[in-house]
C-alpha positions, 0 to 999 in steps of 0.5 A: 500500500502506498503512502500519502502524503499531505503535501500542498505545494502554494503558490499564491497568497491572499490578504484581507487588507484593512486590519490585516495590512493597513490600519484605516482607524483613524480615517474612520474616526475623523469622518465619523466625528466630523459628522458627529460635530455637523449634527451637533453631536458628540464626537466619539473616541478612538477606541468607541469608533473601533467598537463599530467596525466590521460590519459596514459603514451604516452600521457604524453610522448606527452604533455611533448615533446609538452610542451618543443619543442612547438610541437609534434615530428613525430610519431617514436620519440614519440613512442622511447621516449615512450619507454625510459620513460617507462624504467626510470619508471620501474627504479624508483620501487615507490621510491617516491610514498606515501600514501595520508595522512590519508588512512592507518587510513580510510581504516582500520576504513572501514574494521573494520566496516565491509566492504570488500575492 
């Protein structure tokens, strides 16, 4: 009986990129308290803002203005917010948006090891 072996051969690598190669946190907390002092409401702190991600731009839009007000705004308010945040966002053009440390120096290593990235 022969045996097997469990050998995989790769040959290229993907990557999220935000959160995994870059950190765009900041950009995202400028847009949103930007929005936030346009409506005369509070802006929110770093690790508030960090709290929201992960599941899109409006519902972060939402746990923001749940967050401030103690309670979601009816759905039109929401969605005209919604889209003054997504104005700001585009406004901030990755200012402040970083490379995590240490990627420039990982992914080159992998790519001179012979991966497709």
């Amino acid at each position: 009986m022969k045996q097997q072996t469990n050998v995989v051969n790769k040959k290229a690598l993907l990557f999220d990129l935000d959160g995994t190669l870059i950190d765009s946190l900041d950009d995202l907390v400028s847009a949103i308290n930007q929005t936030m002092t346009a409506n005369n409401l509070s802006p929110l702190s770093r690790e508030a803002v960090s709290r929201f991600i992960g599941k899109g731009s409006f519902i972060l839009v939402e746990k923001a203005l749940k967050e401030v007000l103690g309670k979601l705004p009816a759905k039109n308010v929401v969605e005209q917010i919604h889209r003054q945040y997504l104005q700001n966002m585009l406004q901030t053009q990755g200012r402040y948006t970083r490379c995590f440390d240490g990627v420039h120096a990982s992914l080159d290593a992998l790519k001179n090891g012979g991966f497709c990235l």
